[in-house]
KOLMARMAR-387922 format. One record per residue (C-alpha): x, y negated, z negated; residue in three letters. Coordinates in steps of 0.25 Angstrom, whole numbers, plus 5000, padded with zeros to 4 digits. Layout:
# KOLMARMAR-387922
XYZala/...
This chain:
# KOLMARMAR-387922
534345124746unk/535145044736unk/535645154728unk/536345204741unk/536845084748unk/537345014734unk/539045054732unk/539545134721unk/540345084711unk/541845124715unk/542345244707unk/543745334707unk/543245474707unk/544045604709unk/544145694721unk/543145814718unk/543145924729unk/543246064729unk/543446204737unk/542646324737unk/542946464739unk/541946554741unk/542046694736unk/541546834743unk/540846854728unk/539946724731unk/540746654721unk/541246524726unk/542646454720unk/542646304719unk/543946224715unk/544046084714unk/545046044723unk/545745944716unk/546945994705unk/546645924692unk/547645834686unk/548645854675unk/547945834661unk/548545834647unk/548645944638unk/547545864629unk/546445754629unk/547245694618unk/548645704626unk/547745594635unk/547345504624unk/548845504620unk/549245474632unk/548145334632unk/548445304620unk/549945294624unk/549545224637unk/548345134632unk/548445124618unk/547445014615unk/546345064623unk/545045104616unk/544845254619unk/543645284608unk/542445184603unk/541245204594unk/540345104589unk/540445064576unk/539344954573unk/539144854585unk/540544874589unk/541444994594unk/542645074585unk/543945084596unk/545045164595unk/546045154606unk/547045244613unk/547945244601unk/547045214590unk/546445354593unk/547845414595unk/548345354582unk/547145424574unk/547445554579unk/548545614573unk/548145604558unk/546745644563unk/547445774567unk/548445784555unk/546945784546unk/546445874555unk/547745974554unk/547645934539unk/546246014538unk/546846114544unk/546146124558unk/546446214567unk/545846294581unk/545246394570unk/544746274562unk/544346154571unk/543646024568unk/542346004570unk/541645864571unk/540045884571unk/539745724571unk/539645634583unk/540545534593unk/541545434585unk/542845394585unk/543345474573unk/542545594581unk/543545584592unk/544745544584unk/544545684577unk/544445754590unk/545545694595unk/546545734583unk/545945874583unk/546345904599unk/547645824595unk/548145944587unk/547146044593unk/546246064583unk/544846094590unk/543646014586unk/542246064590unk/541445924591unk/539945954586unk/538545904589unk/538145824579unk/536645864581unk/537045994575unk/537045924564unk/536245804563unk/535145854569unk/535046014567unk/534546054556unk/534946194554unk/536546164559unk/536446284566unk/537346244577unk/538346174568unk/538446294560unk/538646394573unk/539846304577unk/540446284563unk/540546434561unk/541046444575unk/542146334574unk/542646354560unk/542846194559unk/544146164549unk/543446024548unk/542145944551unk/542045784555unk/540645714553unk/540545584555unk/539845554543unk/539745644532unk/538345614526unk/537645634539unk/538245774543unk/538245814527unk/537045924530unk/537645994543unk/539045984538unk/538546044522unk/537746144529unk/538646194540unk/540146174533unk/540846224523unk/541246124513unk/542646174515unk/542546124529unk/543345974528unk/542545874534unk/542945744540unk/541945624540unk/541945474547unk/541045434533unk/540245484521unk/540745604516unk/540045744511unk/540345754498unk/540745904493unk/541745924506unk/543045894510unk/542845774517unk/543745664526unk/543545534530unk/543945514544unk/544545374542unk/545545444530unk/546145554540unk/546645454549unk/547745424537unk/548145564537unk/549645564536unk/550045634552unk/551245754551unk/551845834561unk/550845924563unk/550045834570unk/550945804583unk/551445984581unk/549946004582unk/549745914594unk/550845954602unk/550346094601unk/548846084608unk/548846134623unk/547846134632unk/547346244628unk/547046204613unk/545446194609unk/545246024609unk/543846044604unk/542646154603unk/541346114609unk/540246174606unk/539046174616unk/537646134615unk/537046274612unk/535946264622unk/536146414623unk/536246444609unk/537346414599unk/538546334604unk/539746374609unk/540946314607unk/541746274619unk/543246274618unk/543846154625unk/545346154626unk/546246024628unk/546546064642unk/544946064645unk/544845924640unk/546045884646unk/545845934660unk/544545894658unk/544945764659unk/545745764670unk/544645824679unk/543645684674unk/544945604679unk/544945684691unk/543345654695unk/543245534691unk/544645464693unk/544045324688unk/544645344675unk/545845354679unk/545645214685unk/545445134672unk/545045174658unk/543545264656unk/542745184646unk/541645284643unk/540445264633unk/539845384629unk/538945444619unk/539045594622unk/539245684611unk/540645744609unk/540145874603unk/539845884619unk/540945884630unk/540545794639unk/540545684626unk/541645734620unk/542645784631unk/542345724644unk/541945584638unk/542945564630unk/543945624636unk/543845544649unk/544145414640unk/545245484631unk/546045534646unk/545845414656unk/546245304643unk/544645274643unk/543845224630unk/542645314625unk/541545224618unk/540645324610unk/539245274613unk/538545294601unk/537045314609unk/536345444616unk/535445454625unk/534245444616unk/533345334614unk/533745324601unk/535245304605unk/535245254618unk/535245114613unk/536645124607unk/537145164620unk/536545044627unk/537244964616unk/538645024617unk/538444994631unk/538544864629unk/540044854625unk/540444964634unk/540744964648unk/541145124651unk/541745154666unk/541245294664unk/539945334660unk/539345464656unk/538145514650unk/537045624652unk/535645584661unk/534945544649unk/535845404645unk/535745374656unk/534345384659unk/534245294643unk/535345204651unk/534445184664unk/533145154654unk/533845044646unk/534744964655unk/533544874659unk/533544824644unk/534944844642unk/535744764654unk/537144754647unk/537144894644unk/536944904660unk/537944824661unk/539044864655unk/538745014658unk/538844964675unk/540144884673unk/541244964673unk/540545084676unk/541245164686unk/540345314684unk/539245364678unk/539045514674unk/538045604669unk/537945734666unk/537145844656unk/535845834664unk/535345774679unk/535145614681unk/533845584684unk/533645504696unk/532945394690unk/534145374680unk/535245384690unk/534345274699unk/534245204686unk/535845204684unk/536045154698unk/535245054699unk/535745004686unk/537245024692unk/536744924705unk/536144834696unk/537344804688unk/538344814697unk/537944834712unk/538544954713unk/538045094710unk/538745174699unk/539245324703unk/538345444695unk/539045564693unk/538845684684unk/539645834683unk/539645944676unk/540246034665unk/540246084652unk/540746094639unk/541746204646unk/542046144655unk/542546024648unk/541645974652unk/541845894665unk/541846024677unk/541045944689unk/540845814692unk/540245734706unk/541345604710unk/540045574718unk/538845504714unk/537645614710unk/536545614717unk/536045734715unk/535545804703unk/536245914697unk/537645864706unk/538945894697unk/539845894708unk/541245974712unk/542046054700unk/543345974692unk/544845954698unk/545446084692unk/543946164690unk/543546294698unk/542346334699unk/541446464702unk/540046474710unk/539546614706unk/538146644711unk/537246664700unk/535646704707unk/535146594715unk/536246524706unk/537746474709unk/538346484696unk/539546384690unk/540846444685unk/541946344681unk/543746374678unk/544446264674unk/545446204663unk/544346124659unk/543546254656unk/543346314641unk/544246424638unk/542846464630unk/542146484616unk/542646444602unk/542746574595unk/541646654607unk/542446744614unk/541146804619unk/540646664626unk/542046624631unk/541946774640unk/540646744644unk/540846594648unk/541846634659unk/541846754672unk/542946844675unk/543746734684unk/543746634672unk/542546544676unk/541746484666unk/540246514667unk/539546414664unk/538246424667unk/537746334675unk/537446354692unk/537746254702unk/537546224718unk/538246154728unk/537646034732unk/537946074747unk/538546194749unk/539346154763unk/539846044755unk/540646074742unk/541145924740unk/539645904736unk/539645974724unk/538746054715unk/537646044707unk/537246084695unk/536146194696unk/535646224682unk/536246334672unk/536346484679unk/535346534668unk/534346444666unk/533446474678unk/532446564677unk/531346654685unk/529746624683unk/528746734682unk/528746754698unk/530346774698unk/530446624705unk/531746564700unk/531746444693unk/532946344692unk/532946284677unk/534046154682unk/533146114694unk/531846144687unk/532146064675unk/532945944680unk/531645924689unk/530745894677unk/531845804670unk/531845724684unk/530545724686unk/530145694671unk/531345594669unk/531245504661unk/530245554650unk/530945704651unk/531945744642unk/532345884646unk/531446014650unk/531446144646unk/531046234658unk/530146364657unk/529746484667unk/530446604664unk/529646704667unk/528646614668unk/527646584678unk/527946424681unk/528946334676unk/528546244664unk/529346124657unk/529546104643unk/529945944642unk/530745874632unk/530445724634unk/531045604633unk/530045554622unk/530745404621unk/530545394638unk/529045464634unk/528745344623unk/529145244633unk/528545304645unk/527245284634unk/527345164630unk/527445244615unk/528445194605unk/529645304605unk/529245334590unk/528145414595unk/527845544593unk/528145654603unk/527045704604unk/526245554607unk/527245524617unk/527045654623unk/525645644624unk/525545494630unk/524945494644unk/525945434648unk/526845514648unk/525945644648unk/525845574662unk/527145554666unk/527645704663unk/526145734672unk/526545654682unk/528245704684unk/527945844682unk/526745844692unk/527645804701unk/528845884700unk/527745994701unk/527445954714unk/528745954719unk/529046094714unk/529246184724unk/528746324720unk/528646374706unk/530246374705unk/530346234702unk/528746194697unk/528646164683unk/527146204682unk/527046154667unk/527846074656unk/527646034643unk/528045894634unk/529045944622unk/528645844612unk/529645914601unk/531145884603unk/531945994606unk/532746054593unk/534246054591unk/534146174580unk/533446254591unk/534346224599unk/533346184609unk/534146074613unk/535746044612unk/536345924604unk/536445854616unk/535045864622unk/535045984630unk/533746074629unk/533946224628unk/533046274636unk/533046414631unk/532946374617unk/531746284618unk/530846374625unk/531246484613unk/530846404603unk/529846324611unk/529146444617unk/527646414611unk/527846294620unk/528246374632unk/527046464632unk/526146334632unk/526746304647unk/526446434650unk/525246454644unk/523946504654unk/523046374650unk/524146254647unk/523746144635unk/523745994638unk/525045984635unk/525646064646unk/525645984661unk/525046084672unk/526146054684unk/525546094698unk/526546094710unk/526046044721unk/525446134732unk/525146244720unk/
C-alpha cells in the first residue's frame, strides 16, 4: 500500500513517555517522565527576550487589503509600554480588567500584550455574543461577572447596539474606527502617543507567575459561561511543554497561519503563543471554515508557507475539497510543512486520506498527523501523540511536568489532571473552583479515557467521551454517546454537520442531524442559495443519508450502538438558546429541551416520511 511504504517527512519531536503507579483504591497515578524545562516568569518575558535577539523578525500579520500589516519583534515591543501607560491611565486593575469582545487583529494582540505586561487581566470575548445574538445575554452575564474598567471593539458602529445595550456609558471604550457618539471613546491609533512614566516599568517588574494574564470564558455548552482564570505561569509553562513535544520549533522559527478565535485557548494561547516563545511569525488568517470564508483562507495561503499547521477536522475537510481547483494553495501549504495538527473533533478518514494523498503528490513524502488534548484549564495543551494518528480518538501520553489520575467512573476510567499549566480556578465562583478539583488537588475534568493497550503504556490513550454524556435506553443497555455519535459523523461524512443523540430512557437510539447543507447543495446539484428545506428534500441526498445510515445500521451490534431512526434538521441550531456555542459546538442537552416536539416525532408509534426507518441487520 502506498500510504505505508511512502517515508515520512523528517520531523524533531520530543520524547513522550510515562510511568504508572497503581493504587490499592483502583486509582492509577501517571507521571510524564521527562522534568519540564525552565520557562519564564511571562509570555511577554519571551517576546522580549526576541525582540532583543531577532529584532526585525515579523512576529504578527493581518491582512490589510491584498497585502499583509507586519509588526516585527520590536515593532510590537516598542508599542507596548504606552499601551500599558493608557491602560494604567483608565485605571485598570485585577478588579477592573479589559475586555475586548471584537475579533483577531493586530491592535487586538497589541492590547493584550500591554495589559499582561503590567498585569492587568484581559477577558477576550466571543464576538458572536455580539454580532449575532440578539438578546446579548451571554455578554451581559460576563460583563456583570468581570466588572470591565474598559471595552475595545474594532469598529464602533458595528458593536454600537451590544456595547449600548450591555455597557454603561461610563465604561471607556477603545475603538480601531468609527466611534459611538455619547461615550468616552479612544482611538487606538492615538494611545500609541501616550506620553510613558515610571509606572509602567514599576508595574511590570511587579507581575509573577502567578498574576491573572487573561480570563477566558468557556463556551457555555452547559449553561452560562465560566470564566477560567489563566495565570502567566500557565501560559508560560504551557509553552515549554509545546517546545518539549514538538522540538521542531526549536530548530528554526514556527510560521503559523491560523484563523482560530482568540476568545478561545487553543486561538489565543497555544497558537499564538508558540510563535511569540520559539521567535516564530503568527499570520492571522482572516477565513473560517465556512463556505462562505473558506475562500480567504485558500487566498492567504497563497502568500504564506507555515511550517506548523493547526486547525479543527472541519478546515481541513474544506482544504481536501479545494486543493484540486486550488494547486498553489497546495503548494505552498506542503512546502515547508513539517506537522499537521487537529484537534476539537475526530478526522474523518476520507479527509486524512485526502491530506495524504495531497502531501505525496506535492512532495513525495508523507506529512505526519497528530492531534492531543486539553482544555481551556488546562491551558490548553495537556496530551499530545509525537506519533502519527491512526486511530480515532488517539490523544496520546500526558505533558513533561503533568500528572495525571485514572479513577474508575462505571464502566468508565475517568480523567484527572495536576499540573502548573492547570487553572487555579473560577473568576469570582468560588463554588465551581471547589467543585472542579478532588481532595488531592486534581482537576476533574470530565472527560473518560482508555488505554490503547493496556500492557503497553508508551501507546497512549484515547479519548473516550465525556463521563456524563452516556446514558441507559429503556431495557437499562448502556449506551456510549462519543462512540455512538462519531459513527454517524463518519458514516455520514461529508454532508453531516453534527448530531444530536437520543435514547434516554428511551426504547432505541435516534439521531437528530445537523447537516452540511453547502456539501448537500453540491451533493444535489442545487445552487447553495437554496432553501434548507429543498436541499433537504432532494433525492439525492434524501438517498445518500438512506444509504449511509442503513448501513451503519447494519453493522450495529445490539441496541447499544444501533441508531434505529434519525431525522434532517433543516433549522440551524441558535446561539441565544444556546443550542450551539460560538464556535460550533452543538449542546446536546439544550437542543433536545428546546427541540423536544421533534424528539417525540422519532419516537413516535407510526414515524412520518420525514423520519428514516433504520433496521440492523439480522433484526
Amino acid at each position: 500500500m502506498e500510504y505505508r511504504t511512502t517515508p515520512i517527512r523528517p520531523v524533531r519531536l520530543g520524547n513522550m513517555a510515562a510511568r504508572e503507579e497503581r493504587r490499592a483504591d483502583g486509582t492509577s497515578i501517571i507521571r510524564s517522565v521527562e522534568e519540564l524545562g525552565p520557562y519564564p516568569r511571562a509570555i511577554v518575558d519571551a517576546l522580549e527576550d526576541w525582540a532583543a535577539r531577532t529584532p526585525d523578525a515579523i512576529l504578527i500579520a493581518d491582512r490589510q487589503g491584498e497585502g499583509w500589516r507586519k509588526l516585527s519583534f520590536a515593532q510590537v515591543l516598542e508599542r507596548i509600554p504606552p499601551l500599558a501607560q493608557a491602560l494604567l491611565d483608565a485605571g485598570l486593575s485585577p478588579e477592573r480588567p479589559l475586555m475586548i469582545i471584537s475579533g483577531n487583529e493586530i491592535e487586538h494582540f497589541l492590547l493584550g500584550m500591554a495589559a499582561i505586561w503590567v498585569g492587568i487581566p484581559y477577558a477576550p470575548i466571543s464576538p458572536a455574543y455580539s454580532l449575532i445574538s440578539t438578546d446579548f445575554g451571554k455578554l451581559r452575564h460576563i460583563a456583570g461577572l468581570l466588572t470591565p474598567g474598559m471595552i475595545y471593539a474594532s469598529d464602533g458602529e458595528k458593536f454600537a447596539p451590544a456595547i449600548d445595550a450591555v455597557f454603561g456609558a461610563d465604561v471607556p471604550l477603545i475603538v480601531r474606527s468609527n466611534p459611538i457618539s455619547g461615550r468616552a471613546v479612544s482611538v487606538f491609533d492615538e494611545l500609541l502617543q501616550t506620553p510613558v512614566t515610571p509606572a509602567v516599568q514599576q508595574a511590570h517588574d511587579a507581575i509573577t507567575p502567578d498574576t491573572v494574564a487573561k480570563v477566558l470564558f468557556t463556551s457555555g455548552s452547559t449553561g452560562l459561561p465560566k470564566g477560567v482564570i489563566t495565570t502567566n505561569r500557565m501560559m508560560a509553562c504551557n509553552q515549554q511543554m509545546i517546545r518539549q513535544a514538538l522540538a521542531f520549533v526549536q530548530d528554526e522559527p514556527p510560521v503559523l497561519l491560523d484563523w482560530m478565535p482568540w476568545n478561545h485557548v487553543a486561538g489565543g494561547s497555544h497558537n499564538t503563543g508558540i510563535a511569540i516563545y520559539n521567535g516564530g511569525t503568527f499570520y492571522i488568517d482572516d477565513g473560517q471554515p465556512t463556505p462562505a470564508r473558506f475562500g480567504r483562507t485558500l487566498e492567504n495561503l497563497k502568500t504564506v508557507q507555515p511550517t506548523l499547521f493547526t486547525n479543527v477536522p472541519k478546515a481541513y475537510e474544506f482544504l481536501v475539497a479545494a486543493f484540486d481547483e486550488h494547486p498553489e494553495a497546495r503548494r505552498n501549504l506542503f512546502a515547508r510543512l513539517k506537522l499537521l495538527q487537529y484537534a476539537g473533533a475526530g478526522l474523518s478518514q476520507h479527509v486524512f486520506d485526502g491530506l495524504d494523498r495531497a502531501a505525496r503528490a506535492e512532495t513525495g513524502e508523507r506529512v505526519m498527523i497528530i492531534t492531543g488534548y486539553g482544555s481551556t484549564e488546562t491551558a490548553p495543551f495537556a496530551f499530545t501523540t509525537t506519533w502519527a494518528v491512526e486511530q480515532a480518538g488517539h490523544i496520546g501520553l500526558p505533558a513533561a511536568g503533568m500528572t495525571i489520575k485514572l479513577v474508575p467512573n462505571g464502566d468508565k476510567t475517568e480523567l484527572r489532571l495536576k499540573g502548573p499549566n492547570v487553572t487555579p480556578g473560577y473568576w469570582r465562583d468560588e463554588a465551581k473552583t471547589a467543585e472542579a478539583f478532588d481532595e488531592e488537588g486534581f482537576y476533574k475534568i470530565g472527560d473518560a479515557v482508555r488505554f490503547a493497550d493496556r500492557e503497553d503504556l508508551t501507546r497512549g490513550f484515547v479519548f473516550d467521551g465525556r463521563v456524563t454524556e452516556d446514558f441507559k435506553l429503556s431495557t437499562g443497555t448502556w449506551v456510549n454517546f462519543a462512540a455512538v455519535r462519531g459513527a454517524v459523523i463518519a458514516a455520514c461524512a461529508p454532508l453531516i454537520r453534527d448530531v444530536v443523540v437520543t435514547g434516554l430512557d428511551r426504547n432505541f437510539i435516534g439521531a437528530m442531524i445537523f447537516p452540511d447543507l453547502a456539501a448537500c447543495a453540491r451533493h444535489a446539484g442545487l445552487p447553495a442559495e437554496a432553501e434548507a428545506p429543498v436541499i433537504l428534500a432532494h433525492p439525492a441526498v434524501r438517498e445518500k443519508f438512506a444509504d449511509s445510515l442503513a448501513a451503519l445500521a447494519r453493522q450495529s451490534t445490539g441496541s447499544s450502538n444501533h441508531v434505529a431512526r434519525a431525522l434532517l434538521m433543516a433549522d440551524a441550531p441558535d446561539i441565544d438558546k444556546g443550542e450551539v456555542t460560538d464556535k460550533g459546538s452543538i449542546n446536546q442537552r439544550a437542543v433536545r429541551t428546546h427541540r423536544a416536539a421533534l424528539v417525540e416525532t422519532l419516537y413516535a408509534d407510526t414515524p412520518g416520511p420525514d423520519i428514516f426507518v433504520l433496521s440492523r441487520k439480522g433484526a
